[in-house]
C-alpha positions as CSV (number, residue, x, y, z in Angstrom):
1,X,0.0,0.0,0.0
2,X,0.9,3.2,-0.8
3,X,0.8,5.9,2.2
4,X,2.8,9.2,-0.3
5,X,4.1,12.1,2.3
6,X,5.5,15.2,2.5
7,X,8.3,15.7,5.2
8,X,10.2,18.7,6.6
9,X,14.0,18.1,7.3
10,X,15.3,20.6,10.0
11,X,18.9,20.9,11.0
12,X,18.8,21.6,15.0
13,X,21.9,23.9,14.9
14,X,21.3,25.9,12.3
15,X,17.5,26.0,11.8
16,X,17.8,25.6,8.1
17,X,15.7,23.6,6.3
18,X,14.8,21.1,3.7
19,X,11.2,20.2,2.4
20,X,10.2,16.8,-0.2
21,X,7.6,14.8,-0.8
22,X,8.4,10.7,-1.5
23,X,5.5,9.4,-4.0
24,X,6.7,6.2,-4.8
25,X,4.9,2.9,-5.1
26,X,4.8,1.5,-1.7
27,X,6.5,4.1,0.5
28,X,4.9,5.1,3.7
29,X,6.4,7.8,5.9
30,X,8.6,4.7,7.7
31,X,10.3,2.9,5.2
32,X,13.7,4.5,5.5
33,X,13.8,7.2,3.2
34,X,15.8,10.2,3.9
35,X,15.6,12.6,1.1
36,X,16.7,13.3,-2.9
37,X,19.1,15.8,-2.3
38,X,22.6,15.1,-3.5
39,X,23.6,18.0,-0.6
40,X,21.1,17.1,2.3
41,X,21.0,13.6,2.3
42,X,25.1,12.8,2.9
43,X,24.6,15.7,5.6
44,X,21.7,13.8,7.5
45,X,23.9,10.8,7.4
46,X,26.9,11.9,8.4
47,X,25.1,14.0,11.8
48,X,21.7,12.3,11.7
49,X,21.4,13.4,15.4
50,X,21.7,17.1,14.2
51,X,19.0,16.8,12.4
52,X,14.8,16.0,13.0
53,X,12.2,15.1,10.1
54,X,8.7,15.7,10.8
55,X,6.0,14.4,8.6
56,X,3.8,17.0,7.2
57,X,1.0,15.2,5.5
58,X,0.2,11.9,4.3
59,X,-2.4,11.1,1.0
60,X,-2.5,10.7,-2.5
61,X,0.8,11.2,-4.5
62,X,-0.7,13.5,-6.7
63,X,-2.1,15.5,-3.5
64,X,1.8,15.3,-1.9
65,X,3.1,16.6,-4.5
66,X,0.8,19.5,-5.2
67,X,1.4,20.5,-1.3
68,X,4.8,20.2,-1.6
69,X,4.9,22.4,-4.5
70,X,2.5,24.8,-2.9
71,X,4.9,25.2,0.6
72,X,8.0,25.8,-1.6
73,X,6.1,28.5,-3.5
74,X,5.2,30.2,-0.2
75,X,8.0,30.1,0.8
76,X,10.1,31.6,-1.5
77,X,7.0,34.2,-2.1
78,X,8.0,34.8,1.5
79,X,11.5,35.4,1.6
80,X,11.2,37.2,-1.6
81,X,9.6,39.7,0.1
82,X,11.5,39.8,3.1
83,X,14.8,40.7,0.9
């Protein structure tokens, strides 16, 4: 069964942040996955205590994706603005 989520990566030290969505056939929010960044994911391994996922939402991949796209979008409308 599929259970598609979006997920927050946040590093404790530094408050940044990381935001994804996995969609793929049979993933549910604990099957292992970390995250398709080629930056973020080696960083979560190497200091996985530095760093705390929270799951966002859970549905249909189609509806994961759309919400992920919709929080990055806000996101960057916000900091836009904030430059």
């Amino acid at each position: 069964m599929t259970l598609a989520f979006v997920y927050v990566w946040k590093h404790k030290i530094s408050l940044k942040w990381y935001i994804g969505s996995r969609t793929r056939k049979n993933c549910h929010p604990n099957d292992g996955y970390i995250c398709s960044s080629k930056i973020v994911n080696p960083l979560i391994k190497k200091n996985c205590n530095e760093w705390e996922r929270t799951i966002i939402a859970t549905g249909e991949p189609n509806d994961m994706i759309a919400l992920e796209v919709e929080l990055l979008n806000l996101f960057y409308l916000c900091y836009r603005d904030w430059e």
